[in-house]
N, C-alpha and C positions, 0 to 999 in steps of 0.2 A: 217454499222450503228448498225446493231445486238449487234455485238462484244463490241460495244463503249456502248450501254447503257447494255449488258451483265453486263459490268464490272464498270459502275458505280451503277448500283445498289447495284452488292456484295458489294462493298467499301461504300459508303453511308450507305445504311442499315442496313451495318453492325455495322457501332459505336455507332447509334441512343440507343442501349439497355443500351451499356456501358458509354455513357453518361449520360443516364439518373439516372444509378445506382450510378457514382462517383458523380452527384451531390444533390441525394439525402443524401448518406452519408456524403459530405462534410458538406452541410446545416445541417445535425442532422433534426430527426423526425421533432420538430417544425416547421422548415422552407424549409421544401422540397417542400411542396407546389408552393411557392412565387417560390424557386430558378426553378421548374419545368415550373412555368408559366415566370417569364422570360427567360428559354431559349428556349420555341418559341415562344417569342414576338422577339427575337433575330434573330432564324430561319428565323421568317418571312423578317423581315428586311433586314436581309443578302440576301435573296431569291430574292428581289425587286432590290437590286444591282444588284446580279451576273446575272438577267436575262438583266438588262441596260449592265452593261460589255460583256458579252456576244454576246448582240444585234450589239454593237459596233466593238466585234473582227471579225464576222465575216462580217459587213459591209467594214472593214480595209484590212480582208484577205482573210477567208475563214471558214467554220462550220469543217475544218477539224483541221485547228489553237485553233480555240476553243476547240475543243474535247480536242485537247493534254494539250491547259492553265486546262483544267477542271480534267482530270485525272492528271496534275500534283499537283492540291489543294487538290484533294482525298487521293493523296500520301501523303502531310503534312497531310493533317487529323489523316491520318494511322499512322505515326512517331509519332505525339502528342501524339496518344492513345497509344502506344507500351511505351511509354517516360513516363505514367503518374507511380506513386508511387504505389507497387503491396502490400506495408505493413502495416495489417489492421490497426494497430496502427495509421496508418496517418488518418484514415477515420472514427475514432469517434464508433470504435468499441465497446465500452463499450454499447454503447447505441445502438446497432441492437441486442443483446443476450437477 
């Protein structure tokens, strides 16, 4: 159990900064606000699922099914973030300088 939320913290917590930054840049100054408050209005939402999905995998199987369904969503998280575009150009760079 250690080990499992070990390692979803690292992965979780770790995107949370990088997301916050690709979307503030993508939204540009004026609208980083809005894009920051929708996404955790999003968060939340999502949040209210996965704990029903969740609740469900391991009424179906087991908490240890879940663990692996959860570390392997962390893993896509991981690949998105590795996947997004690292060229300031894409991200409205005129306008952080």
């Amino acid at each position: 159990g250690n080990a499992i939320a070990f390692t979803v913290g690292v992965f979780w917590a770790g995107s949370i900064p990088v997301c916050l930054t690709v979307m503030e840049k993508a939204a540009g100054i004026p609208h980083a606000g809005a894009a920051s408050s929708t996404f955790w209005a999003l968060n939340n939402l999502g949040s209210v699922a996965l704990v029903w999905m969740f609740s469900e995998i391991m009424e179906l199987w087991s908490w240890r099914v879940a663990a692996v369904v959860m570390l392997l969503l962390l893993l896509i998280n991981q690949v998105a973030m590795i996947a997004l575009p690292r060229d300031g150009r894409l991200a409205h760079k005129e306008q952080w300088q």
